[in-house]
N, C-alpha and C positions, 0 to 999 in steps of 0.2 A: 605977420612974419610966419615964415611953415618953417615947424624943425625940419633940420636935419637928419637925415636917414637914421632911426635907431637913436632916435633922442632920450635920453634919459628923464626929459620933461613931459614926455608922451608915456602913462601905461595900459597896459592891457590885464583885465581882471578877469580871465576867463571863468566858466563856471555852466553847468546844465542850467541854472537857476529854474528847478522843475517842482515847485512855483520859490517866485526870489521872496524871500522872508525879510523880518525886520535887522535880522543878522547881516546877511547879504547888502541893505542900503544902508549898515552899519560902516562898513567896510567901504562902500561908495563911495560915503560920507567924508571920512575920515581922509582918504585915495586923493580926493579933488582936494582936499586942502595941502599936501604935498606936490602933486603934478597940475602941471599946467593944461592938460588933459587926459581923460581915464575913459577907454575907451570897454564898456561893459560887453565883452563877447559871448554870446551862446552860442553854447558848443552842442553840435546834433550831429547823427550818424544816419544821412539818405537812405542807408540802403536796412537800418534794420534800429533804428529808433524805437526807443521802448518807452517813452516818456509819458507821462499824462497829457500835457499840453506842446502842443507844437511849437516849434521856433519859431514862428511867427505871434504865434498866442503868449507865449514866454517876453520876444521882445515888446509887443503890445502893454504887458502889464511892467513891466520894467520901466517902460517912460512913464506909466502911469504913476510909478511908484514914484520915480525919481524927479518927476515932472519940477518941484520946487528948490530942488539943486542946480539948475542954472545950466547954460548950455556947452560949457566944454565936458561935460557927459556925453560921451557918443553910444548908442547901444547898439550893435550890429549882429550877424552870425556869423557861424564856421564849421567848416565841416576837416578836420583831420587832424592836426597837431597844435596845439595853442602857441609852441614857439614858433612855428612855419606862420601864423596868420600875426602874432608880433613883429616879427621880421616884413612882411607884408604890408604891415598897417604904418610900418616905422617909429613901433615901439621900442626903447631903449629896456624896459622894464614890466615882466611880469610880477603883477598882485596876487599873493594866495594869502587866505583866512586861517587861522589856526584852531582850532578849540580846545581838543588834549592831544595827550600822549600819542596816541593811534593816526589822529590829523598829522602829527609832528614825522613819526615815520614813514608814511605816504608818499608825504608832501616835499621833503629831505629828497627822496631814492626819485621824485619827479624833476626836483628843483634841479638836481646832476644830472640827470638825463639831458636836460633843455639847456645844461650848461656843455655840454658834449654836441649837443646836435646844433647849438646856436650861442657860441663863446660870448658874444657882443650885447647879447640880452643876461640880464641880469634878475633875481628873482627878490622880490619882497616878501617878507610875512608879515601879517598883521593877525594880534592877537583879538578873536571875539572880545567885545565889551562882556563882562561879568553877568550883567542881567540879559545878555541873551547868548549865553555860554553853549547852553545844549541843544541852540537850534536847530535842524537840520529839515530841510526839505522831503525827505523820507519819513522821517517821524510824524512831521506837517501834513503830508499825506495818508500814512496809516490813521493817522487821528481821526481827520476829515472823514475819510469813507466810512466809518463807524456810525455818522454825524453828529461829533465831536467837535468843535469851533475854535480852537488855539488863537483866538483873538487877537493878543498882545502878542502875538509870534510873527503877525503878517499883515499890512496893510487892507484896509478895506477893501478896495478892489480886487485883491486876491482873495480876501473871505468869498465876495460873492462869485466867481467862477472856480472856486471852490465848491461851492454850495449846489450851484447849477449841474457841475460835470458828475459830481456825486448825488446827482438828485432829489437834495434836499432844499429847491427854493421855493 
């Protein structure tokens, strides 16, 4: 049976995931055992993309990541508004992560945005798990290129194109 347009049992967890950490299929994780499907979007900008890994290289390691969670994980991309590609997808529900304080204000002033630009979608939060609180793909990054290894922050498959893009394999 397909939902219905802007299904509440359909969401969308948009994200760069530039590269998706263990935080990130924290959040996946958790996503599929409330919705009946979670559709992982990466979000990229054609015309001036700054990212380490491309949208394709991103959703590459995303299935990789997520490969033992089952298939109503859909991982796709996007390029412009994460409520325009919900409304598209016929998500009733976007997923955002939380970590502190700073996440919480962001995430708030975005959450009303998308509730203004798209009444019908609704936004989730979900609070990081405690032991991967300060993960952040940035930081994941800065580490890496030092060649620094944050292990327990990212699945193996992202260590080693880690490893590779930073030179160190």
């Amino acid at each position: 049976m397909k939902p219905k347009a802007n299904s509440p049992s359909v969401a969308v967890y948009p994200g760069t995931f530039d590269p998706i950490h263990n935080g990130h299929i924290d959040v996946i994780r958790r996503s599929a055992a409330i919705f009946d499907r979670v559709i992982v979007a990466v979000a990229f900008n054609p015309h001036k993309d700054s990212a380490l890994f491309s949208a394709d290289e991103r959703i590459e390691m995303i299935r990789e990541s997520i490969a033992s969670l089952g298939d109503r994980i859909i991982v796709d991309k996007f390029a412009g508004l994460a409520v325009d590609y919900a409304k598209r997808a016929g998500a009733g529900v976007i997923i955002r992560s939380l970590r502190a304080v700073t996440d919480f204000d962001y995430e708030l002033q975005m959450a009303h945005m998308n509730r203004l630009i798209g009444p019908e979608i609704e936004t989730v939060f979900l609070f990081a798990s405690p032991k991967l609180f300060f993960s952040a793909s940035r930081l994941i990054k800065e580490v890496a290129s030092h060649g620094r290894w944050p292990t327990e922050l990212v699945p193996e498959t992202v260590m080693k194109r880690l490893k590779q893009r930073f030179h160190f394999d």
